[in-house]
C-alpha positions as CSV (number, residue, x, y, z in Angstrom):
1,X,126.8,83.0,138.0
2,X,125.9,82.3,134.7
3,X,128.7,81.6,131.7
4,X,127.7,80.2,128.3
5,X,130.2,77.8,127.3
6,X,131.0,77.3,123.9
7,X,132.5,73.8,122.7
8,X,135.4,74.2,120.7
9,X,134.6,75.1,116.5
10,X,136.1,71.1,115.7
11,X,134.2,69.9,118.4
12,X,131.0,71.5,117.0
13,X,132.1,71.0,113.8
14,X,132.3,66.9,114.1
15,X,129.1,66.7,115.8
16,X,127.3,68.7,112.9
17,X,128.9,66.4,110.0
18,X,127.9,63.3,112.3
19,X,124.0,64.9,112.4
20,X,124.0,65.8,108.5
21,X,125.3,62.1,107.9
22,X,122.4,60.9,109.6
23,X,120.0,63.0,107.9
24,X,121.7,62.2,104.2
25,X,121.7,58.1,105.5
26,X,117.8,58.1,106.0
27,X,117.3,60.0,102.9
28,X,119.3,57.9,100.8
29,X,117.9,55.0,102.8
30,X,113.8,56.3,101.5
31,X,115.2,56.8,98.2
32,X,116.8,53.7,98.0
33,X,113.0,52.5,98.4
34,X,110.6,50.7,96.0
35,X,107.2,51.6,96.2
36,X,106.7,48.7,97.7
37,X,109.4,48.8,101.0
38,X,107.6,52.5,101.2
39,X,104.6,51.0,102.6
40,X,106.4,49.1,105.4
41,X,106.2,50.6,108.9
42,X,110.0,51.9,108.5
43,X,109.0,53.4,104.6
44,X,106.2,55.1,106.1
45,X,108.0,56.5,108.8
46,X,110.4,58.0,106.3
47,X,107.9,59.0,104.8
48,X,106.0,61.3,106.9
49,X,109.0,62.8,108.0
50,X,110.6,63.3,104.5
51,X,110.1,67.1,104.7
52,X,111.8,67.4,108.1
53,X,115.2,65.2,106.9
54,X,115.3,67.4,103.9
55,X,114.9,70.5,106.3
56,X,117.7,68.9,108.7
57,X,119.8,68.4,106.1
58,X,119.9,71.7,104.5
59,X,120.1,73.5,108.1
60,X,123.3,71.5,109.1
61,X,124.7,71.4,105.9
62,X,125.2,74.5,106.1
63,X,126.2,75.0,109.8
64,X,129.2,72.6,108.5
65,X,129.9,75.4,106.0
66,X,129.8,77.8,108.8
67,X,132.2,75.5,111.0
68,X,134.4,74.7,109.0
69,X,135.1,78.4,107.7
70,X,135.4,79.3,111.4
71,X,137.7,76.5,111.5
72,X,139.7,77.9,108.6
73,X,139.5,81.7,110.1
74,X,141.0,80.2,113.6
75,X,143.8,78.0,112.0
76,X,145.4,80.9,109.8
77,X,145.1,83.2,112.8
């Protein structure tokens, strides 16, 4: 038998802010750059994937929107 289990919404919640952290960190982190640090192996990482982080961050931004609305919903409940 097969039941889906759902984590609880603060679980959920605290694992999305800890993934949109990491996304904002590297961002910061490349824009925090010079164009020379850029060119170094970890600036040129960043760089290749700068369209991904954005991407990640705007997804789990706004899944901690969604959370913590759900959050909201469940405590006045």
């Amino acid at each position: 038998m097969d039941v889906a289990t759902e984590r609880p919404v603060k679980a959920q919640l605290t694992t999305a802010r800890l993934l949109l952290a990491q996304f904002i960190a590297q961002l910061d982190e490349y824009g925090a750059m010079n164009r020379e640090a850029r060119r170094t192996p970890r600036g040129r990482d960043l760089s290749a994937r700068l369209d991904g982080l954005k991407e990640g961050r705007e997804k789990w931004a706004k899944k901690v929107d969604e959370l913590e609305a759900r959050l909201a919903t469940e405590v006045t409940e």
